[in-house]
C-alpha positions as CSV (number, residue, x, y, z in Angstrom):
1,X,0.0,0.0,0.0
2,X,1.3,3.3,-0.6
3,X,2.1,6.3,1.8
4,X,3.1,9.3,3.0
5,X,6.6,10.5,1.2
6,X,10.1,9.3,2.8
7,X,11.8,12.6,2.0
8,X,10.8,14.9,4.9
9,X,14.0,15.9,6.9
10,X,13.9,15.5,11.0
11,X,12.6,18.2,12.6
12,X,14.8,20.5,14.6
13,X,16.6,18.6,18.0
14,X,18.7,21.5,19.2
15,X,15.6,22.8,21.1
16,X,15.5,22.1,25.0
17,X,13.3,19.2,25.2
18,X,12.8,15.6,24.1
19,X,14.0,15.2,20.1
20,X,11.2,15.2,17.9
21,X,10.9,14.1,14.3
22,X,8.9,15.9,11.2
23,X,5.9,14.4,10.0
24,X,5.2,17.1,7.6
25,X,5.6,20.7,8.1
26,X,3.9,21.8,11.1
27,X,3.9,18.1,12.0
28,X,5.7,16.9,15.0
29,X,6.1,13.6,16.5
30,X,7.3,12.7,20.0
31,X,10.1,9.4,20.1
32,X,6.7,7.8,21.8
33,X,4.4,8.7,19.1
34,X,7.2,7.1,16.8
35,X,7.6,3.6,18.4
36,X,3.6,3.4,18.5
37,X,3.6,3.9,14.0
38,X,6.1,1.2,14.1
39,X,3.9,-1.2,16.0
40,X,0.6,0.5,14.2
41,X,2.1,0.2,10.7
42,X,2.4,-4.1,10.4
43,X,-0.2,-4.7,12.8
44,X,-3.1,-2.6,11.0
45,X,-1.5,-4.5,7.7
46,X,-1.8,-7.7,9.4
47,X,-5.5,-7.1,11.1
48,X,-6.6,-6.1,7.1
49,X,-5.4,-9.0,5.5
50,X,-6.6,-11.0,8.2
51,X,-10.1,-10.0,8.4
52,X,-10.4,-9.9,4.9
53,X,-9.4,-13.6,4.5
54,X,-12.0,-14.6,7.3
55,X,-14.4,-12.0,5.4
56,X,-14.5,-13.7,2.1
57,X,-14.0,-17.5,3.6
58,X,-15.5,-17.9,7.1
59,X,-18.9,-15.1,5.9
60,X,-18.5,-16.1,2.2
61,X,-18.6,-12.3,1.3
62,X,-16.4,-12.8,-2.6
63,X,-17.6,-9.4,-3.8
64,X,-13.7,-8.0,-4.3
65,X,-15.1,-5.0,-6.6
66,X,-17.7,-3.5,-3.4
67,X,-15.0,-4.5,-0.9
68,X,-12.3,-2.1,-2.5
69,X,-14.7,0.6,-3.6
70,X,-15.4,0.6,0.3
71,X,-11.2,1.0,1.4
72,X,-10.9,3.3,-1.1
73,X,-13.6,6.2,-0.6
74,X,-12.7,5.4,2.7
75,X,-9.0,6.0,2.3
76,X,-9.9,9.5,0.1
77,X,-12.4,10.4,2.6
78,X,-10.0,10.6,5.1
79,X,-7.0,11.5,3.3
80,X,-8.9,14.7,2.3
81,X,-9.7,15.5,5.6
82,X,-5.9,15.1,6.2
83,X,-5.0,17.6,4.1
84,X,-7.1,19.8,4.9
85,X,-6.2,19.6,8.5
86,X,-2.5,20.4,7.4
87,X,-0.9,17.0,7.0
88,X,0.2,17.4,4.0
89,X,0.0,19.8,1.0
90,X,-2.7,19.4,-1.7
91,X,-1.5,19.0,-4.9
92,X,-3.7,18.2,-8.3
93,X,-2.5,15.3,-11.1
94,X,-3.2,15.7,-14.5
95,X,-6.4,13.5,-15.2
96,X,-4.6,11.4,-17.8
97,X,-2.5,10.2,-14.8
98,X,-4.9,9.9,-12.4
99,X,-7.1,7.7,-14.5
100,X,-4.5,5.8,-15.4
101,X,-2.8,4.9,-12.1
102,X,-6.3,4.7,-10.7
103,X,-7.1,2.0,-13.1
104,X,-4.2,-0.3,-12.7
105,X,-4.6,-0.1,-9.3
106,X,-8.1,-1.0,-8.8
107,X,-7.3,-3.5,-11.0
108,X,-4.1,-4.8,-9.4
109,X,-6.2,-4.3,-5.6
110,X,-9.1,-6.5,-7.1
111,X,-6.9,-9.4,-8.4
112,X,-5.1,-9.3,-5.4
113,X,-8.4,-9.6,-3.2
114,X,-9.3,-12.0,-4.7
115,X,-5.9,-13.8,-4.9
116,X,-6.4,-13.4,-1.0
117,X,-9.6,-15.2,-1.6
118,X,-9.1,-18.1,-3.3
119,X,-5.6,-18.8,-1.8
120,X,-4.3,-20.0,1.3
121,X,-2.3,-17.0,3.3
122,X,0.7,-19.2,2.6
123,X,0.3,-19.2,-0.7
124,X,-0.9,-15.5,-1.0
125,X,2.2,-14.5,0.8
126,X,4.5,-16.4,-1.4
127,X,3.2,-15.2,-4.7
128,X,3.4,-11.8,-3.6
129,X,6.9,-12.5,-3.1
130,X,7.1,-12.3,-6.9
131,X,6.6,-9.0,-6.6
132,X,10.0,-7.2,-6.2
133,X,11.7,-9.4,-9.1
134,X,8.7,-8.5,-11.7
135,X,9.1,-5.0,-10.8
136,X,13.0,-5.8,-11.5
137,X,11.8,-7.4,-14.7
138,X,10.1,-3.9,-15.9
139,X,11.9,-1.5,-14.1
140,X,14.6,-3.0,-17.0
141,X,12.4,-3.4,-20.1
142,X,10.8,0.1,-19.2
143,X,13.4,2.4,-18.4
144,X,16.7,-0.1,-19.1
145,X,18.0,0.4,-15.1
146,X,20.5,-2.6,-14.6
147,X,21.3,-4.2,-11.0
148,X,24.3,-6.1,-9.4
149,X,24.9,-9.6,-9.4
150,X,24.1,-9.7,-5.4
151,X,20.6,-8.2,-6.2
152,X,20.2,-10.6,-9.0
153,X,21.1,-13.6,-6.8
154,X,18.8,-12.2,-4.5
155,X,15.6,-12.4,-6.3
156,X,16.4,-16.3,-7.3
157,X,16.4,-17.2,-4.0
158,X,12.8,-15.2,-3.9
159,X,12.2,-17.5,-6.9
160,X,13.0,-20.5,-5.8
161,X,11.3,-20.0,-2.7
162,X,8.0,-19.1,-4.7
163,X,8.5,-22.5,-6.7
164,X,9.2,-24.7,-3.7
165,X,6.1,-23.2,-2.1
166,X,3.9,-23.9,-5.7
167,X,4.8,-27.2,-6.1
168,X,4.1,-28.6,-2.6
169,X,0.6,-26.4,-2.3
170,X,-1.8,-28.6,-4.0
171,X,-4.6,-25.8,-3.8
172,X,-2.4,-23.9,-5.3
173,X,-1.5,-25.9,-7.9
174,X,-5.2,-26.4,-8.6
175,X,-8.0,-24.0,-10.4
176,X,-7.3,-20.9,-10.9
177,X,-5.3,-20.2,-7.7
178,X,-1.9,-20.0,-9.5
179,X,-3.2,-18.2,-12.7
180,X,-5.0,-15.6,-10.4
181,X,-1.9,-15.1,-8.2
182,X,0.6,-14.4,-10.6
183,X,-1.4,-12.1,-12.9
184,X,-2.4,-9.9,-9.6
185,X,1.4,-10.1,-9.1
186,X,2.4,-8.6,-12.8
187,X,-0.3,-5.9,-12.3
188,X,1.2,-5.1,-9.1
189,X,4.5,-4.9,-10.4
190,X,3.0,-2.6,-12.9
191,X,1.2,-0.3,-11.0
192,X,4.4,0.2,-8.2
193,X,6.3,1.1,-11.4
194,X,4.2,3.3,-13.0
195,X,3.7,5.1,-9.4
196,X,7.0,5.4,-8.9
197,X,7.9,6.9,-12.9
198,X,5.0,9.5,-12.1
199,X,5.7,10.2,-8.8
200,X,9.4,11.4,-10.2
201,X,7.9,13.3,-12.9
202,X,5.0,15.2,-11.4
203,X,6.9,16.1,-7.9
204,X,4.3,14.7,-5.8
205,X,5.0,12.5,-2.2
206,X,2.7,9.3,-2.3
207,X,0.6,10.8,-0.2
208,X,-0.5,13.5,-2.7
209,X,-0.7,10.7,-5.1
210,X,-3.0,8.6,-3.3
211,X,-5.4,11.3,-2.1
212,X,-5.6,12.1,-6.0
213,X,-6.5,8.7,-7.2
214,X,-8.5,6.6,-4.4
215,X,-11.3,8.0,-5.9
216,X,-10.8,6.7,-9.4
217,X,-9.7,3.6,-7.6
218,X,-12.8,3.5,-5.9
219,X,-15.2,4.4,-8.8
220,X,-13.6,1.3,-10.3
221,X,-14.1,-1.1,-7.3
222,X,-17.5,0.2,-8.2
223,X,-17.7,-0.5,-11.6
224,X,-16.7,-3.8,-10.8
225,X,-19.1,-4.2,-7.6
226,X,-21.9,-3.3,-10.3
227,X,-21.2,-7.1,-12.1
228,X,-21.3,-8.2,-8.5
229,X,-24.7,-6.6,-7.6
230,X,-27.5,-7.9,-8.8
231,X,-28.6,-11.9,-10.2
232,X,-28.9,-14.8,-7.6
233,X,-25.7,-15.0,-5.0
234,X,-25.1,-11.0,-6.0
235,X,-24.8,-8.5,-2.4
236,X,-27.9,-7.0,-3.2
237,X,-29.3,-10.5,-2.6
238,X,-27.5,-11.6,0.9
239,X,-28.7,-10.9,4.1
240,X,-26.9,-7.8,5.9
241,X,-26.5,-9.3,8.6
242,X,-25.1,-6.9,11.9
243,X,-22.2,-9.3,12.0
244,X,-21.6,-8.5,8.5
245,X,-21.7,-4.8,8.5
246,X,-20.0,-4.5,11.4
247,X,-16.8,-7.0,10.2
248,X,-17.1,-4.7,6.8
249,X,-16.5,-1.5,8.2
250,X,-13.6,-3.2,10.6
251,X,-12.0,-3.4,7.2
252,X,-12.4,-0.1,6.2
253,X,-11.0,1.0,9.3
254,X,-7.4,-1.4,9.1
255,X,-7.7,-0.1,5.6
256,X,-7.5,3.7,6.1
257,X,-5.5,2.7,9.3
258,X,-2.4,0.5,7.2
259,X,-2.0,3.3,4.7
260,X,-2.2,6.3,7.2
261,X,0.2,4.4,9.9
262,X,2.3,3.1,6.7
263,X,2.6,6.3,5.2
264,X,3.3,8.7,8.7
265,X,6.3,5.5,9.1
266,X,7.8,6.5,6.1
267,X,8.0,10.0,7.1
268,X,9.3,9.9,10.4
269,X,12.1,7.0,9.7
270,X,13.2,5.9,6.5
271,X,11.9,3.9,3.5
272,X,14.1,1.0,4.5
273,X,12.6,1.2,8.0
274,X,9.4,0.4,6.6
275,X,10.8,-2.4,4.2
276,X,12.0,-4.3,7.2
277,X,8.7,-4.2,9.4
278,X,7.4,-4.7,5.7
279,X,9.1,-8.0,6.5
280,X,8.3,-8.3,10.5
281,X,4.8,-8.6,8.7
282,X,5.6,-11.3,6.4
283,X,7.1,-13.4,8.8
284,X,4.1,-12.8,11.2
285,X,1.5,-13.1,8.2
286,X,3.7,-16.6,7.5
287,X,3.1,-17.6,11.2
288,X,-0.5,-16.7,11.4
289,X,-1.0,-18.9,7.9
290,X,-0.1,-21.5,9.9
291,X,-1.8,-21.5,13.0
292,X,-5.0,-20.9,10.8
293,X,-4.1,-23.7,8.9
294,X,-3.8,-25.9,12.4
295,X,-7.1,-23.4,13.8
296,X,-9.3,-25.0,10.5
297,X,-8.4,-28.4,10.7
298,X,-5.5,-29.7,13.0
299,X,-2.0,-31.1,12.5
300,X,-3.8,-33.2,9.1
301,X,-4.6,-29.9,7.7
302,X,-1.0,-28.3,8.2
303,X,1.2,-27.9,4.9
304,X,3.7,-29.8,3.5
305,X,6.9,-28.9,4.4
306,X,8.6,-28.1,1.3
307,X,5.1,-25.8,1.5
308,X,6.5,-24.7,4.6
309,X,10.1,-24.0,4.2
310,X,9.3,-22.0,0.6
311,X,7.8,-19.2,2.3
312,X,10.9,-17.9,4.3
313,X,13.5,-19.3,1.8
314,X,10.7,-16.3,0.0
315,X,11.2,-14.3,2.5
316,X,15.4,-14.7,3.0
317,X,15.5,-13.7,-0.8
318,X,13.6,-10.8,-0.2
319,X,15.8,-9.5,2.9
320,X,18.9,-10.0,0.5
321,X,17.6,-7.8,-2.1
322,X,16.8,-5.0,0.9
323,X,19.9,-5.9,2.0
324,X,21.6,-4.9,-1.8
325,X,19.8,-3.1,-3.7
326,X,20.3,0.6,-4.4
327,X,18.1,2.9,-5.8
């Protein structure tokens, strides 16, 4: 998910006084205040991906298109409000741009939603390992950047790991698990790149970004929710239950809360700060796969262990590349 920008300087420490870091200008965080974003940040990620998993399996709710239209107006609901409160600066995109980030990332959100869906957490977080060496993979055929041997090294362990993983999931390996997973991975890819190209050449922090295209994101959740609505099985045909609203609007909440907490991270630390609790979160997403896994059916429903050992052979590959990479 993205966030607030990582290029905001610390604030001023020569004052009498505990140090204090620069959220944005005008912002200031206590060392306190800092330590609680780094706990906030993977945990709100974690709680999301969590309760949508037990969402879409444990209430059968599959409607990916209403669920991110819902994050998303959410998210630019509150990020306006943000900005408007001072958090950070407006700043207008070109439509062209918005519409065009907005669309690959409501469609790289919904593949990945339903990735989540139709995969086991295992298996969700091992695909999505993919991630970083098909964002390599473009960053090369789109704009010709080259990387080191280490880095390259680095991503075949993330390979490997992926593969070792694939072939002991039989779920996986079945349907359209696999085929889903790695096409939401490619869009991903896509979409981080394309962010990351426009972000350079229209001056904006990802904050300013997102705030500008959650709403085309959302309006294409929605578009998507509107195939979703209506014949037997669609929403407009389940019963609302309490439970059901309630456990809904939980997920807005981690939804707007892992992008806010992710984004103020960013600003008050580093980028590679939040990479490595980006990794404190796989391993803990990797943990929690399990014991869901021995929650839904005991020791016979555990994974194989080539399953097993895949997803931090993943997850070594992608601490290497952190480890490596520049730029």
């Amino acid at each position: 998910m993205m966030g607030l920008s990582g290029d905001e300087e610390e604030g001023d420490t020569s004052k009498p006084g505990p140090p204090r870091l620069a959220l944005a200008p005008g912002t200031l965080l206590a060392p306190w205040q800092v330590y609680a974003l780094i706990l906030a940040a993977p945990a709100a990620g974690i709680g999301l991906i969590l309760a949508n998993k037990m969402l879409m399996n444990e209430m059968n709710f599959r409607f990916s298109g209403l669920l991110v239209a819902l994050h998303f107006a959410s998210n630019a609901t509150v990020l306006t409000l943000l900005s408007w409160a001072g958090a950070f600066a407006h700043k207008a995109m070109p439509t062209y741009d918005r519409l065009l980030l907005g669309s690959m990332g409501a469609l790289s959100i919904v593949l990945g939603t339903t990735s989540l869906k139709i995969n086991s957490l295992g298996a969700f977080l091992a695909t999505n390992m993919l991630t970083t060496p098909s964002t390599v993979l473009l960053r090369f055929l789109w704009e010709g950047k080259r990387y080191d041997l280490p880095v390259l090294g680095a991503l075949s362990v993330v390979v490997a790991g992926v593969a070792l993983h694939t072939i002991n999931d039989k779920d996986l390996q079945a349907g359209w698990g696999l085929p889903v997973a790695f096409v939401s991975v490619i869009c991903n890819a896509a979409y981080q790149v394309l962010q990351k190209m426009r972000q350079d050449s229209l001056g904006v922090n990802s904050a300013q970004l997102l705030q500008q295209i959650s709403p085309v994101v959302a309006a294409g959740g929605a578009v998507v929710a509107a195939f979703e609505a209506t014949g037997e099985g669609g929403f407009l045909a389940i019963h609302w239950s309490p439970l059901l609203v309630s456990a809904l609007a939980l997920t807005a909440v981690m939804a707007v809360t892992s992008n806010v907490a992710a984004g103020a991270l960013i600003g008050v630390t580093s980028p590679v700060t939040f990479q490595v609790m980006g990794y404190v979160k796989a391993c803990l997403l990797f943990l929690a796969s399990l014991a869901w896994s021995y929650a839904m059916g005991g020791v016979e429903s555990m994974p194989a262990w080539g399953s097993v050992v895949g997803v931090p052979l993943s997850l070594l590959g992608a601490v290497l590349y952190g480890r490596w990479v520049r730029g």
